[in-house]
C-alpha positions as protocol buffer text, in pm:
chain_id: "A"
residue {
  index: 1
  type: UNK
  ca { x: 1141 y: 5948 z: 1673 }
}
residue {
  index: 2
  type: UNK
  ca { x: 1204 y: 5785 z: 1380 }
}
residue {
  index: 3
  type: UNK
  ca { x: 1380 y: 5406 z: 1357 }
}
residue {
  index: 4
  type: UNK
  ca { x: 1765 y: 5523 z: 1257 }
}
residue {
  index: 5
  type: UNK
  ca { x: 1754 y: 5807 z: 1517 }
}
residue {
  index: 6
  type: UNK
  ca { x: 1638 y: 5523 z: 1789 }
}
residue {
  index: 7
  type: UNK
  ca { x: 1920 y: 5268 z: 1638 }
}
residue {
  index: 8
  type: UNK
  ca { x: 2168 y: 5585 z: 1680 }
}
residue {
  index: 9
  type: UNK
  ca { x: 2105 y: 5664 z: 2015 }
}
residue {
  index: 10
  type: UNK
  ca { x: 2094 y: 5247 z: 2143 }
}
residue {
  index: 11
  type: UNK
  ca { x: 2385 y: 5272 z: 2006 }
}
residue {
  index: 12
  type: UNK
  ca { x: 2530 y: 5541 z: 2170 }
}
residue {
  index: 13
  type: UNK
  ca { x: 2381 y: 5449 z: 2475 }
}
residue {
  index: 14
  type: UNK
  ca { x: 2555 y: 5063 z: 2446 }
}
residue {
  index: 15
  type: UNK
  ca { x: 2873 y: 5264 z: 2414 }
}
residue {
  index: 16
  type: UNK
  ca { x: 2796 y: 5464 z: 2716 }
}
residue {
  index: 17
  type: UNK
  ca { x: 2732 y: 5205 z: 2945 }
}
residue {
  index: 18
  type: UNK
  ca { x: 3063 y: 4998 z: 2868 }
}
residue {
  index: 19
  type: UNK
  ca { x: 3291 y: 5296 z: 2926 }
}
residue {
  index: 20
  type: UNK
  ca { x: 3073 y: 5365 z: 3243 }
}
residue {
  index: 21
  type: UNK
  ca { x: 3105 y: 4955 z: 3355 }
}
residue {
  index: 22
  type: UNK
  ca { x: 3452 y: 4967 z: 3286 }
}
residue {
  index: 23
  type: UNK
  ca { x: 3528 y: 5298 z: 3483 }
}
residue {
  index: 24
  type: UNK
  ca { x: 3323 y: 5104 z: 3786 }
}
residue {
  index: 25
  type: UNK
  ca { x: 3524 y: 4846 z: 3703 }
}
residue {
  index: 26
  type: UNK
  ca { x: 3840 y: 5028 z: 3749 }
}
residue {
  index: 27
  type: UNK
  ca { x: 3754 y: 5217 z: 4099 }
}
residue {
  index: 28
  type: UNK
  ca { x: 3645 y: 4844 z: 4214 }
}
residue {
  index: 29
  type: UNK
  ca { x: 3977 y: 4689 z: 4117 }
}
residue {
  index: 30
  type: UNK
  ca { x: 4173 y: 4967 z: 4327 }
}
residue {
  index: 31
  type: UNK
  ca { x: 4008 y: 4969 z: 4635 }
}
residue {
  index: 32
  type: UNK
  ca { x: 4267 y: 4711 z: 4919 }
}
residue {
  index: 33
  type: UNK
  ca { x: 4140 y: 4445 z: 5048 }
}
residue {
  index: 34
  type: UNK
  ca { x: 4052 y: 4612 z: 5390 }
}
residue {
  index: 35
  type: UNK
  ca { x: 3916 y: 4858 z: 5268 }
}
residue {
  index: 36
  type: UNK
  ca { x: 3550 y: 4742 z: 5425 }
}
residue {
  index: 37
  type: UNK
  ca { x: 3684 y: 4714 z: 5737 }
}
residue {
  index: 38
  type: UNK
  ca { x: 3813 y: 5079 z: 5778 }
}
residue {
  index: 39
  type: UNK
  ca { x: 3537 y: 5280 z: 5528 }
}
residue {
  index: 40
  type: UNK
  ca { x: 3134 y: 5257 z: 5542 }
}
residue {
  index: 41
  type: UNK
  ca { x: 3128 y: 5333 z: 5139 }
}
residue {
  index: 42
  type: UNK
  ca { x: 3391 y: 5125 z: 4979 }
}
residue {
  index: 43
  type: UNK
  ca { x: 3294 y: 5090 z: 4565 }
}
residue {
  index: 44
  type: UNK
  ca { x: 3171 y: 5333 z: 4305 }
}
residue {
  index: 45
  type: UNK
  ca { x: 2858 y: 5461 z: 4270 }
}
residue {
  index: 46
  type: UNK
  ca { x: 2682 y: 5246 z: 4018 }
}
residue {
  index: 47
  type: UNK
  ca { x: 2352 y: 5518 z: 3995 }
}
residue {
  index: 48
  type: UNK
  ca { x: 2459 y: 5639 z: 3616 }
}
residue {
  index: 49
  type: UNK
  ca { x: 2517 y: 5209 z: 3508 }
}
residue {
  index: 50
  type: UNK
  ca { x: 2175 y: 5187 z: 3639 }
}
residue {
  index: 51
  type: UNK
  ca { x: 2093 y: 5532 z: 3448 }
}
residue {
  index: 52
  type: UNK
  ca { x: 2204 y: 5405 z: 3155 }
}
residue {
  index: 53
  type: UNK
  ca { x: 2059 y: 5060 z: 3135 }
}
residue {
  index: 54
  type: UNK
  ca { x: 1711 y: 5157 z: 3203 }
}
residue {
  index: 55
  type: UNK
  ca { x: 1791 y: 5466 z: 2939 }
}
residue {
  index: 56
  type: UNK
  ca { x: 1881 y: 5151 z: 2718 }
}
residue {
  index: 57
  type: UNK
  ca { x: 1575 y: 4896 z: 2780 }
}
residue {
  index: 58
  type: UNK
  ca { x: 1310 y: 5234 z: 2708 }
}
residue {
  index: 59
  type: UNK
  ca { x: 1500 y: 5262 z: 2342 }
}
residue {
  index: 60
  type: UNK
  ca { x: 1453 y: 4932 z: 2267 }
}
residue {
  index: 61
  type: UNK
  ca { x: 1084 y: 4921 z: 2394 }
}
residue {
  index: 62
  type: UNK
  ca { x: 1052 y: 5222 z: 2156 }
}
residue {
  index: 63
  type: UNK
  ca { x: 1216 y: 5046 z: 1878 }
}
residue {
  index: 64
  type: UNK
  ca { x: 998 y: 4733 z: 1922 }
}
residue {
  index: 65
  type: UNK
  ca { x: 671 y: 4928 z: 1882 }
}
residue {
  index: 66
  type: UNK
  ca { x: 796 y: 5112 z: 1577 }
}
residue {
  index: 67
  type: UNK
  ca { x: 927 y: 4799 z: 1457 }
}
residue {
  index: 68
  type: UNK
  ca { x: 591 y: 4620 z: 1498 }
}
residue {
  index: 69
  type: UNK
  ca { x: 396 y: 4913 z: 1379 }
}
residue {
  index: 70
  type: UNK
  ca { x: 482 y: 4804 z: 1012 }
}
């Protein structure tokens, strides 16, 4: 994988997880405030944030090594 295609996809990726923290963000903000009391699973599922940002640190661990390479 080449350096631009790496920058693309951190890129994309950084894009990715904002709309993805925001949606969480959104779902968090709507749930009442006794909610915990009457549910067992009260917020989003954060599994594709998490997804993401580990997606995100193995692109720039990539891009580090290519970078230091030269």
């Amino acid at each position: 994988m080449t350096k631009k295609q790496l920058k693309y996809r951190i890129k994309q990726t950084t894009e990715a997880l904002e709309r993805e923290h925001l949606k969480n963000v959104e779902i968090s903000a709507r749930v009442g405030w006794g909610a915990g009391m009457r549910r067992v699973r009260i917020g989003p599922s954060r599994s594709r944030e998490n997804e993401l940002t580990s997606r995100l640190d193995d692109y720039m661990k990539l891009l580090a090594e290519l970078e230091s390479d030269l």
